[in-house]
N, CA, C and O atoms as CSV, one atom per row, in Angstrom:
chain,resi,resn,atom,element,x,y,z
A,1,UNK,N,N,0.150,48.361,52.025
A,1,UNK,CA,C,-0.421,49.432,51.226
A,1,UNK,C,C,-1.880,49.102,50.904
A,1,UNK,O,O,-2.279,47.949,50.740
A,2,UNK,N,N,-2.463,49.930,50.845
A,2,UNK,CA,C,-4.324,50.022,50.825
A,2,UNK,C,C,-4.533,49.589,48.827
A,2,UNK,O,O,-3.861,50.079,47.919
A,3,UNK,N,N,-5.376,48.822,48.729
A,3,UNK,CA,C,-5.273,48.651,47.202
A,3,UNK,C,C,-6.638,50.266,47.084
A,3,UNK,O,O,-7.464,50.761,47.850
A,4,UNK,N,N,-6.130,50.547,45.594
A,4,UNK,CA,C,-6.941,51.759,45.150
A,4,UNK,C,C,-8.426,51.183,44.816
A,4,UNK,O,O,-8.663,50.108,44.265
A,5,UNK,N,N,-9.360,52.130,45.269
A,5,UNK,CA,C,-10.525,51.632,44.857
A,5,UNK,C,C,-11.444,51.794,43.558
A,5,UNK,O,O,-12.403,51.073,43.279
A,6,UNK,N,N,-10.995,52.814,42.861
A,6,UNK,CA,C,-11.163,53.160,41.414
A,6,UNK,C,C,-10.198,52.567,40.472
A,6,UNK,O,O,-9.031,52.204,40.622
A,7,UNK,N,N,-10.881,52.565,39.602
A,7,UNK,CA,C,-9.781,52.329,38.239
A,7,UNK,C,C,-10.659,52.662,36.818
A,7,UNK,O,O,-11.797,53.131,36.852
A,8,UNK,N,N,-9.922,52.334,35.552
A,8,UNK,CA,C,-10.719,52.399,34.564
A,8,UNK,C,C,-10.736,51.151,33.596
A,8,UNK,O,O,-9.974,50.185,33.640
A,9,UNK,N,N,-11.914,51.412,32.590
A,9,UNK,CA,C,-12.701,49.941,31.809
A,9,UNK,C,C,-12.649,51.021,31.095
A,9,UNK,O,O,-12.756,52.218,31.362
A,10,UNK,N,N,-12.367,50.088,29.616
A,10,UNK,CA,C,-12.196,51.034,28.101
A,10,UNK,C,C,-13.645,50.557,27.844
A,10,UNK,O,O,-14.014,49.530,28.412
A,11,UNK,N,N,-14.083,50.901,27.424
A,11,UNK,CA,C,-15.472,50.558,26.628
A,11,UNK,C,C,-15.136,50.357,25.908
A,11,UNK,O,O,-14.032,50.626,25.434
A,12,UNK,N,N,-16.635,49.340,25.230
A,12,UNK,CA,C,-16.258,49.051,23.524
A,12,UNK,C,C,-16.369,49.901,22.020
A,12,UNK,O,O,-16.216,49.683,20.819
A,13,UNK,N,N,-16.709,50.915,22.862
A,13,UNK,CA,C,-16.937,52.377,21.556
A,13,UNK,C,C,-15.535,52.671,21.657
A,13,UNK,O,O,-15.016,53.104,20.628
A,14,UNK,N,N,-14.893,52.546,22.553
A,14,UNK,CA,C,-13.665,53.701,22.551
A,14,UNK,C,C,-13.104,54.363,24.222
A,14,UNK,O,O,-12.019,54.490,24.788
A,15,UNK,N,N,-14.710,54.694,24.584
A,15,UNK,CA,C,-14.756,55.711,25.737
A,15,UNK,C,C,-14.234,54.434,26.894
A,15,UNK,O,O,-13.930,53.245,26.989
A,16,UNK,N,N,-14.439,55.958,27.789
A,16,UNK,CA,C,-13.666,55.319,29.329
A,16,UNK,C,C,-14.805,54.949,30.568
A,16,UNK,O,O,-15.764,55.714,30.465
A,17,UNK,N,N,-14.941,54.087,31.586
A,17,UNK,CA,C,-15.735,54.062,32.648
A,17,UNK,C,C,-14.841,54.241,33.835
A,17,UNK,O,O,-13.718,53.748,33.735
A,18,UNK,N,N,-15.119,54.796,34.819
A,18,UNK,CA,C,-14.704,54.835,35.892
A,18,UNK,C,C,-15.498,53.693,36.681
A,18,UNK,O,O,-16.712,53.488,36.692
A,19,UNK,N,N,-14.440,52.987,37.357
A,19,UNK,CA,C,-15.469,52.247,38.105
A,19,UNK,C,C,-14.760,51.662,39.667
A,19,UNK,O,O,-13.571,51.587,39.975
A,20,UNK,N,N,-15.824,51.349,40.362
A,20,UNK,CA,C,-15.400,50.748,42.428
A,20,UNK,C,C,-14.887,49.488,41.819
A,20,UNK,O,O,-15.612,48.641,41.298
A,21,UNK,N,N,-13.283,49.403,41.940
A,21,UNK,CA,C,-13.098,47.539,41.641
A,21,UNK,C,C,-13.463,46.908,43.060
A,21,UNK,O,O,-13.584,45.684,43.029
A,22,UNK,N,N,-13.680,47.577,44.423
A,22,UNK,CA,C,-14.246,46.492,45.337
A,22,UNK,C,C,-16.385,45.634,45.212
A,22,UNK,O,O,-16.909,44.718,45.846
A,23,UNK,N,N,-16.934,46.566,44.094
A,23,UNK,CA,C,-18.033,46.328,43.824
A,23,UNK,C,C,-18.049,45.926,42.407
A,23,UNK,O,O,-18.926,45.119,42.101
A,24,UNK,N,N,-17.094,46.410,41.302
A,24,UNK,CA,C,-17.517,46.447,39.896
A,24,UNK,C,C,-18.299,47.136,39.401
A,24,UNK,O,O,-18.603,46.823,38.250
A,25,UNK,N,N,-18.974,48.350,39.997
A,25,UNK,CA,C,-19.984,49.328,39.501
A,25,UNK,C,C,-19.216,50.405,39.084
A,25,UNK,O,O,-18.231,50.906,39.626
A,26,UNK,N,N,-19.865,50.743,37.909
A,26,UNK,CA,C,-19.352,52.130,37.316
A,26,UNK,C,C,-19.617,53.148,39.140
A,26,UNK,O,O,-20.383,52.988,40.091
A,27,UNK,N,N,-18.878,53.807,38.923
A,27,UNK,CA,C,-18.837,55.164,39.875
A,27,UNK,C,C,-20.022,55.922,39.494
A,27,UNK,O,O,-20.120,56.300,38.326
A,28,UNK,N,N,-20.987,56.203,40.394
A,28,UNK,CA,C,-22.217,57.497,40.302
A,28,UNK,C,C,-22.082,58.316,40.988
A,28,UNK,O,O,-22.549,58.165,42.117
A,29,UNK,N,N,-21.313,59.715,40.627
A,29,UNK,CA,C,-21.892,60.456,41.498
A,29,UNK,C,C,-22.728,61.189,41.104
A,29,UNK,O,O,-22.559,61.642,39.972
A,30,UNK,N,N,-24.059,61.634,41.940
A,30,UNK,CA,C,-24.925,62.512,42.264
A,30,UNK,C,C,-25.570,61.974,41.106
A,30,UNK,O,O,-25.809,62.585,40.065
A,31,UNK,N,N,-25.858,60.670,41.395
A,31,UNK,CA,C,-27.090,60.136,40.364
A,31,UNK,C,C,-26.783,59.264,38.737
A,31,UNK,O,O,-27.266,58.228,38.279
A,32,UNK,N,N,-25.657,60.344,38.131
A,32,UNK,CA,C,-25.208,60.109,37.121
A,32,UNK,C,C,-24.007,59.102,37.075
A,32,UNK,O,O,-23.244,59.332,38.013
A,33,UNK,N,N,-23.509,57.850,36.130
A,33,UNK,CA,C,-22.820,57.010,36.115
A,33,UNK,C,C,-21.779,57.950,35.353
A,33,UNK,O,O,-21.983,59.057,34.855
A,34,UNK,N,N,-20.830,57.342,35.394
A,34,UNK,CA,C,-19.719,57.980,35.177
A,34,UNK,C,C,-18.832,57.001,33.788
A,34,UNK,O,O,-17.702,56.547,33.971
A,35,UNK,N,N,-19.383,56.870,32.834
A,35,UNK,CA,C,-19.562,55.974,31.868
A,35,UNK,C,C,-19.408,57.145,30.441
A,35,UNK,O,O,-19.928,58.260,30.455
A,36,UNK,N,N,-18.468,56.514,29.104
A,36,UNK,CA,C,-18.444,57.378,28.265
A,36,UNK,C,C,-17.930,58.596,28.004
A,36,UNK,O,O,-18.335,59.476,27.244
A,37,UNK,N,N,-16.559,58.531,29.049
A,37,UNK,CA,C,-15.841,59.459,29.274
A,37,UNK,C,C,-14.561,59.575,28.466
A,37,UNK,O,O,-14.073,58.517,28.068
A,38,UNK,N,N,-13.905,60.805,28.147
A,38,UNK,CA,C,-12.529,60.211,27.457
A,38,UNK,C,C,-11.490,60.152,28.261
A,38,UNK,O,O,-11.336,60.629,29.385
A,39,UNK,N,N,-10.587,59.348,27.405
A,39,UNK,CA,C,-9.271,59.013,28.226
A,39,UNK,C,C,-8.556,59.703,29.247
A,39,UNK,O,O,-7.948,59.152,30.165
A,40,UNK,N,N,-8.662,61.066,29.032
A,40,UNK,CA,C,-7.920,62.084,29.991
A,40,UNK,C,C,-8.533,62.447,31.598
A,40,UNK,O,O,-8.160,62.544,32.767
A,41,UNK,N,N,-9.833,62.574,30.665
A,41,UNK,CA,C,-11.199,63.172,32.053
A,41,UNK,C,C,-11.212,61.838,32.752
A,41,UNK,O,O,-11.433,61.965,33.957
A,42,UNK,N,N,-11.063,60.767,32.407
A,42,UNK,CA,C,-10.970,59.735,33.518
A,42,UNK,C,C,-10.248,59.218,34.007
A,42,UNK,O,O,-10.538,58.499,34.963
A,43,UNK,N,N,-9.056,59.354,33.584
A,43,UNK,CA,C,-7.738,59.267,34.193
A,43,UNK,C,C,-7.788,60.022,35.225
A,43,UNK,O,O,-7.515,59.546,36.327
A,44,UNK,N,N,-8.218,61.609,35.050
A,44,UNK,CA,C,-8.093,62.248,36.154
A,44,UNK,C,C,-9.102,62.340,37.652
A,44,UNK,O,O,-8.967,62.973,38.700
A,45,UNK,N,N,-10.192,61.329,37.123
A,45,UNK,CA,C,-11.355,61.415,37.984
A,45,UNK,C,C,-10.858,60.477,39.101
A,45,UNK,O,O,-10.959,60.874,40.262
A,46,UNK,N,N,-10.273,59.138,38.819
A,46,UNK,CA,C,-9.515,58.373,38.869
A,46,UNK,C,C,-8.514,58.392,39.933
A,46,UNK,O,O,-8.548,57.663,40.924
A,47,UNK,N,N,-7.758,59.131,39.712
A,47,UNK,CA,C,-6.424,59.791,40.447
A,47,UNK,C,C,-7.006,60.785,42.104
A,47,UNK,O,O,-6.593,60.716,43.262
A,48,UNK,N,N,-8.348,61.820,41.312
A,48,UNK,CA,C,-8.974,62.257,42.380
A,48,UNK,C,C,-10.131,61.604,43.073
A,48,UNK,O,O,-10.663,62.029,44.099
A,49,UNK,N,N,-10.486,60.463,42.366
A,49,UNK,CA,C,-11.231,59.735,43.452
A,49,UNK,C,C,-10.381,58.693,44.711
A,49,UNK,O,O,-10.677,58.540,45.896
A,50,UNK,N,N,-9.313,58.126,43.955
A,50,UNK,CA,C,-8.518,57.135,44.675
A,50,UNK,C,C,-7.514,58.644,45.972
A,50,UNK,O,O,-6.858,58.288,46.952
A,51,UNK,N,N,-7.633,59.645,45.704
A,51,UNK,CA,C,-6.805,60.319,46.726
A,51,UNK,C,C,-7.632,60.658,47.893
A,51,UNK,O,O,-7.238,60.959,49.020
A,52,UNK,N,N,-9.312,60.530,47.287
A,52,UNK,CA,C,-9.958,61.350,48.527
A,52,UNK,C,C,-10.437,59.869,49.303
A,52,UNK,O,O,-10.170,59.792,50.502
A,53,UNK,N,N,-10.900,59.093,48.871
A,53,UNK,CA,C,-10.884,57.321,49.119
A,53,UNK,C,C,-9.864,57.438,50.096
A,53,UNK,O,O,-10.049,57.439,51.313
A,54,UNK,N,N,-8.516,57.560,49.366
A,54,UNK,CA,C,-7.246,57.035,50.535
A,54,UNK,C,C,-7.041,57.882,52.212
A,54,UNK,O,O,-6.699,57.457,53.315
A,55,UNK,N,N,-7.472,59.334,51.663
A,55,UNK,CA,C,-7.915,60.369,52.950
A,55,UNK,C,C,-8.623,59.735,53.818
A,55,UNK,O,O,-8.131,59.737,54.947
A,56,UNK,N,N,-9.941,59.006,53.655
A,56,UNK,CA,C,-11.042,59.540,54.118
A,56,UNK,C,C,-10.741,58.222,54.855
A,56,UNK,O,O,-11.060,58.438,56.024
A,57,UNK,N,N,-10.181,56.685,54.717
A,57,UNK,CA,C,-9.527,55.457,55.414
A,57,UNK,C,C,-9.052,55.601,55.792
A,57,UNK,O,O,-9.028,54.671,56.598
A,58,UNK,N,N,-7.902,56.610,56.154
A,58,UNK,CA,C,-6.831,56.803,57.029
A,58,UNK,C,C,-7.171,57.781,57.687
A,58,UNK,O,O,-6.109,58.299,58.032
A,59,UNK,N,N,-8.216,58.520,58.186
A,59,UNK,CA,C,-8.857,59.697,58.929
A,59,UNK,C,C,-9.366,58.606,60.503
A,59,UNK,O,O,-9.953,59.128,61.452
């Protein structure tokens, strides 16, 4: 099985980061970091980043 390439980091305010665990960088898309998010919205960013990731390796 392919390990997922997203996951999430709680911040220390509270909020959520999305981030590449093969780099450790917060996730940017289109410029903007993806940092300071709440629990839900990144859960779900999460779920849809690791599905299009898993597509796009097995294409």
């Amino acid at each position: 099985m392919l390990e997922q390439r997203y996951d999430l980091r709680r911040d220390p305010d509270g909020t959520w980061t999305v981030f590449d665990v093969f780099t450790g960088q917060p996730f940017r898309p289109d410029g903007m970091t993806a940092v300071g998010l709440n629990r839900e919205y990144a859960d779900d960013l999460v779920d849809l980043l690791n599905a299009e990731d898993l597509k796009s390796r097995l294409s």
